[in-house]
N, C-alpha and C positions, 0 to 999 in steps of 0.2 A: 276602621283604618287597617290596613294590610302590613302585614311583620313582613312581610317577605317580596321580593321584585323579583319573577324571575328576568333571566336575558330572555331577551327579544330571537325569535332568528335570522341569521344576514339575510337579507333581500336575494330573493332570488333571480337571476336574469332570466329570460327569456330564452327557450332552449333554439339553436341556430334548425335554420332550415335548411337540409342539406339536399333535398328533393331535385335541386337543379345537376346534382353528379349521377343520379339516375338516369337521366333524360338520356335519351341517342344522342352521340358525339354528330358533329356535324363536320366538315372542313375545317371551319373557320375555329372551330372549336381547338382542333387539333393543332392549329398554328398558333392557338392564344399558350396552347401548353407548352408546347417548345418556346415560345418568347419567354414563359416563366423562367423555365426551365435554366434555358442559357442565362438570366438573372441571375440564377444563384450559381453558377459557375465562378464568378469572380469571390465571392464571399465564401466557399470549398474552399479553392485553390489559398486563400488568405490563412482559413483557418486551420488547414492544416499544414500549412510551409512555417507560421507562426507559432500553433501550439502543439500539436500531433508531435511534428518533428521536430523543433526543439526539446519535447520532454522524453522522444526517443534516444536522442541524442545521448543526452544528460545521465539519462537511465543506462544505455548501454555505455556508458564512460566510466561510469561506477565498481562497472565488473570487471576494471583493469587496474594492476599494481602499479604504484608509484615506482619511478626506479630514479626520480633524482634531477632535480634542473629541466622542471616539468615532461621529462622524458616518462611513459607509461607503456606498462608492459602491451604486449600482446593475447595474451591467454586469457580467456574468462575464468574469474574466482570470486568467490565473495569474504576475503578477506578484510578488503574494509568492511563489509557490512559486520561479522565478526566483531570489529575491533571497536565500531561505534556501540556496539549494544553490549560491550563487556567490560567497556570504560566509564565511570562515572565520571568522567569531565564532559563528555557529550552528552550523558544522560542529563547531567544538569543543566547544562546548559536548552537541553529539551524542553524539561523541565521549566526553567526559567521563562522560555518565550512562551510557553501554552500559560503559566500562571500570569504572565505580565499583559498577556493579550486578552483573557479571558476577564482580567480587573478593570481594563480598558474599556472592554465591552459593554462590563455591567457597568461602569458608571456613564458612561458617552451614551448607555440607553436612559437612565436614570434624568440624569441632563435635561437631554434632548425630546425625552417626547413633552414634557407639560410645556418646553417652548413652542413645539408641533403644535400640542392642544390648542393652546392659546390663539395663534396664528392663523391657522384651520375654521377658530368659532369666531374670529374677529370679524365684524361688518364693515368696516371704516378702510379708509385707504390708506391705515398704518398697516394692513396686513403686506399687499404690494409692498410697500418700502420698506417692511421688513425681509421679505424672502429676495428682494435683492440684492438687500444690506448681507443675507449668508448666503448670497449664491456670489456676490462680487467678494467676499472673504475664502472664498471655496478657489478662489482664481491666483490667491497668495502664493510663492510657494511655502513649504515646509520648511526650507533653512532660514526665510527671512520670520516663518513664526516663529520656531525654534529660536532664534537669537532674541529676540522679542520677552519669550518665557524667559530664560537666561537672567536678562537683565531686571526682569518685572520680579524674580525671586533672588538676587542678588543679597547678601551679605547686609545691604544698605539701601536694597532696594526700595521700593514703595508699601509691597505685600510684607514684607516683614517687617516694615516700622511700622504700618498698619496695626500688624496682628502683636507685636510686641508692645505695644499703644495702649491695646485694646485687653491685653494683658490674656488672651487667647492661647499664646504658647510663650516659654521661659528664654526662648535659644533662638535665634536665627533659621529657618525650615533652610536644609538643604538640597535641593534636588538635585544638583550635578554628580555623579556617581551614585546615586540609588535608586532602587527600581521602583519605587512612590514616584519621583521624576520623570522616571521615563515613562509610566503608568499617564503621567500627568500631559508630557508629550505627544503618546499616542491619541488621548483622549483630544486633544487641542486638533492632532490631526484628521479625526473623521466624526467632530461633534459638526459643523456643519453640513456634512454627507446625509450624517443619522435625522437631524432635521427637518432636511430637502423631504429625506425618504419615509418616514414616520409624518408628515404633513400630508403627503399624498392617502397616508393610508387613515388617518384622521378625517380625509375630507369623504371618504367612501360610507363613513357611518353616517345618514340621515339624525340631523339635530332634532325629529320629530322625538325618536326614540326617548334623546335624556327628556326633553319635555314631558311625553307622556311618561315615565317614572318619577318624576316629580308631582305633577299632578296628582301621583299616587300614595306621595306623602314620602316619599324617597329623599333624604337628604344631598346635599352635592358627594358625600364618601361615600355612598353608600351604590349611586348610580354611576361611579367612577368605577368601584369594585364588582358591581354585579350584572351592568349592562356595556358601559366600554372598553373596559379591558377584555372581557371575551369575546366582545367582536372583533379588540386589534389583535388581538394574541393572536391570530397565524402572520400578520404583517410583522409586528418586533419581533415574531422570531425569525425570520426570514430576515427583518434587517440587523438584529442582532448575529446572526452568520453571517453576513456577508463585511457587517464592521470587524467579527472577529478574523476574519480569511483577510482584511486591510491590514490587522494590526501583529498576526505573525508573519507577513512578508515584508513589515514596512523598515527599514537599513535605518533613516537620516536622524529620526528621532530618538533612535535607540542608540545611535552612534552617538550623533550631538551630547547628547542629555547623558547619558550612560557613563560616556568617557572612558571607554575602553574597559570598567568597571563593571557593569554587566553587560556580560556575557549572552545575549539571544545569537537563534541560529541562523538569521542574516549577516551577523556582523561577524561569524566564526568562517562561513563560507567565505567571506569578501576578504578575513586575514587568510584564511588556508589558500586565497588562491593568491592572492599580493606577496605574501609575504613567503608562504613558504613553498609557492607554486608547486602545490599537491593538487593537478586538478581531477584527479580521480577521487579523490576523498573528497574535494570541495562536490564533488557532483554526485557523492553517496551521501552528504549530509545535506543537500538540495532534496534531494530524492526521500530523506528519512524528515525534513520539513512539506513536502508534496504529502507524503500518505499519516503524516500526523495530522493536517489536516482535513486529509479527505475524512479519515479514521473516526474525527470530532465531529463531522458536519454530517456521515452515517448516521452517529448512534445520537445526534440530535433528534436527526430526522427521526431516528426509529423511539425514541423517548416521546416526541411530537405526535406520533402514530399511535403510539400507550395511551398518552392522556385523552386524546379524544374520545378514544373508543373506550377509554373510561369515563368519559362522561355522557356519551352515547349510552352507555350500561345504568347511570346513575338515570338522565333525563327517561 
């Protein structure tokens, strides 16, 4: 009987044929490229009136001094930048939304893939009226779930007569003004995203695989650890960025839940610009939330880049 299972390798596709861009252009050929062509004109024109220049925008707005009654200088400085990276209320507040969105992540992954699993290996037509039970949950919005948590952790809610019942905790769980709440918000807001997305990447690994590790005397832990999680690992990590890139931009949950109590840096930019109409600092701490994220989702990738090629070195 066999100690050891290794992983399988992903399936390999079939490499495309590209042989028909060699061939001689013909007319007709020339006219199908221009029809392309003009296609992606509208979908340019969108993306960069949308993202290009709004983030030009923002950027170059940052490098102007506040002068009062959302009046901003004219000179380029970077004085705000200065003053956010020399202040510890911004820092923490930094701070705060990279740890609250990063606990979000790992639990909304943690969650959501053994519901993926599940869903993915089912045969029966509970797997359909499951994923449209979280695709029609996914169509909610956020303030009426947010109210929903609110009430379902209340003082006297259900969850805490529950768990005070069940003698699980001594005190009433608070979640309005603390970052377990709002942790708890975020996660409510992109566990059906994580789902959706982790289902698709569950349905790409051939059920032959666990089969034949079993066969080989493999237990169910054992071919979870050594043959499906390394084949989903580049998909969770791809959807675990992309739920963390949800949950440092996401305002309503962190607002709701939070209660002006914690402090992330959606809800700092949305007072700087309401309240104290500072919009050049509102759009230096937009800007110092843009490259904390890119910053994260670099040195993932390049951490993502390490482990392979160290198991590349090890297989």
């Amino acid at each position: 009987m066999p100690t050891d299972i290794a992983a399988p390798r992903a399936p390999r596709f079939k490499p495309l044929n590209f042989a028909f861009l060699r061939r001689k252009a013909t007319p007709g050929d020339e006219g199908d490229s221009r029809v392309w062509a003009l296609m992606l004109v509208p979908s340019l024109i969108v993306f960069v009136v949308l993202l290009v220049a709004s983030l030009g925008l923002f950027i170059e707005g940052s490098l102007h001094r506040d002068l009062g009654y959302g009046r901003t200088g004219t000179e380029w400085e970077i004085s705000n930048y200065l003053r956010v990276f020399t202040d510890s209320f911004y820092l923490k507040c930094l701070w705060i939304t990279v740890k609250v969105s990063a606990m979000a992540t790992i639990g909304t992954m943690l969650l959501a893939f053994p519901v993926a699993y599940v869903i993915a290996r089912l045969r029966s037509r509970w797997a359909m009226l499951l994923l449209a039970g979280i695709v029609a949950s996914t169509f909610i919005t956020i303030v009426i779930k947010v109210f929903g948590l609110m009430i379902l952790f209340a003082s006297n809610g259900f969850m805490n007569r529950t768990l005070l019942a069940l003698g699980i905790v001594g005190e009433p769980v608070v979640l309005l003004g603390s970052e377990g709440g709002v942790v708890v918000g975020l996660m409510q807001f992109t566990l059906g995203f994580a789902v959706l997305l982790l289902y698709s990447v569950v349905q790409t690994i051939p059920r032959s695989y666990e089969e034949a590790a079993q066969a080989l005397g493999a237990n169910r832990l054992r071919v979870a650890r050594r043959v499906l999680l390394p084949l989903c690992l580049p998909g969770i990590s791809v959807g675990g960025l992309m739920i963390f890139n949800m949950c440092m931009g996401a305002f309503t949950s962190a607002a709701l839940i939070g209660g002006g109590k914690v402090m992330t840096l959606p809800i700092l930019i949305q007072r700087t610009i309401m309240m104290e109409v500072k919009y050049s600092m509102a759009a230096t701490l937009a800007a110092l939330l843009l490259f904390a994220v890119i910053a994260v989702n670099l040195l993932s990738i390049f951490l993502m880049r390490r482990m392979r090629a160290g198991r590349k070195v090890i297989a």
